[in-house]
C-alpha positions as CSV (number, residue, x, y, z in Angstrom):
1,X,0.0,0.0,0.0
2,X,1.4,3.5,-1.1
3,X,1.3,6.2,1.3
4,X,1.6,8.8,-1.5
5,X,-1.6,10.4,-2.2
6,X,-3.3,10.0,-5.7
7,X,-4.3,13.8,-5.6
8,X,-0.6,14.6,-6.2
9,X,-0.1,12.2,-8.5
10,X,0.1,13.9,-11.7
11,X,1.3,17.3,-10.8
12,X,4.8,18.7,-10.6
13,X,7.1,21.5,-9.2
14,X,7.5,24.3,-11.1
15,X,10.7,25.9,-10.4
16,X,11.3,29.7,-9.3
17,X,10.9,31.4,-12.2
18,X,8.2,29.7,-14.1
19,X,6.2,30.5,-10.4
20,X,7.0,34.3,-11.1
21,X,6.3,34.4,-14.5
22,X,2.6,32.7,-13.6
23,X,1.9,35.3,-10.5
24,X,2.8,38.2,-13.0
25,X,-0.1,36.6,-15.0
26,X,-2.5,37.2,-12.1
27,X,-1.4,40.4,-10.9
28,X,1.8,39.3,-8.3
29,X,4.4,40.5,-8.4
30,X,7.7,38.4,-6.6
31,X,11.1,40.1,-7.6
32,X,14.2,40.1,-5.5
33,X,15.8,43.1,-4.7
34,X,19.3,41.4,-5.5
35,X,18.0,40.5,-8.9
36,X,20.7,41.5,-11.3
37,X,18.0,41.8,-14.6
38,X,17.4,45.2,-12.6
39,X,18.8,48.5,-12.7
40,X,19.9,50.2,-9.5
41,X,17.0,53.1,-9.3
42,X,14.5,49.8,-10.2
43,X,16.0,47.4,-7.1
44,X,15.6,50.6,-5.4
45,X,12.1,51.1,-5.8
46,X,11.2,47.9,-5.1
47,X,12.9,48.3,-1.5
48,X,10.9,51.0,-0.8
49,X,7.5,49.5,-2.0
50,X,8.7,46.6,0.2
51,X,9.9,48.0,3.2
52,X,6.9,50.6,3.3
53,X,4.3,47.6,2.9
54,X,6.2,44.9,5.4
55,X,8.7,46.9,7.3
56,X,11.9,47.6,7.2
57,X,15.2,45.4,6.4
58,X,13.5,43.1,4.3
59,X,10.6,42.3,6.3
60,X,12.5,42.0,9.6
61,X,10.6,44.2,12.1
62,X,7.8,46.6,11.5
């Protein structure tokens, strides 16, 4: 007897990116502020947005 559910049998892990790419589609957003694809003004910004919405230091504290 299997102790693996059949629910999960068919599905699999998308990795990082692909899960980005599908929040984008629905209106999420998930960037890094370390992502190199940015500009410095851009990684920035998105400090800001994040540190004004979750508190500072990268979500540490409040």
């Amino acid at each position: 007897m299997s102790m693996t559910s059949r629910i999960y049998h068919h599905a699999s892990q998308r990795d990082g990116e692909q899960l980005r790419r599908d929040g984008w589609r629905n209106g999420i957003l998930a960037v890094s502020v370390s992502d190199q694809r940015l500009t410095t003004l851009e990684r920035e910004a998105i400090r800001a947005i994040g540190e004004r919405l979750y508190g500072g230091a990268h979500g540490k504290g409040a």
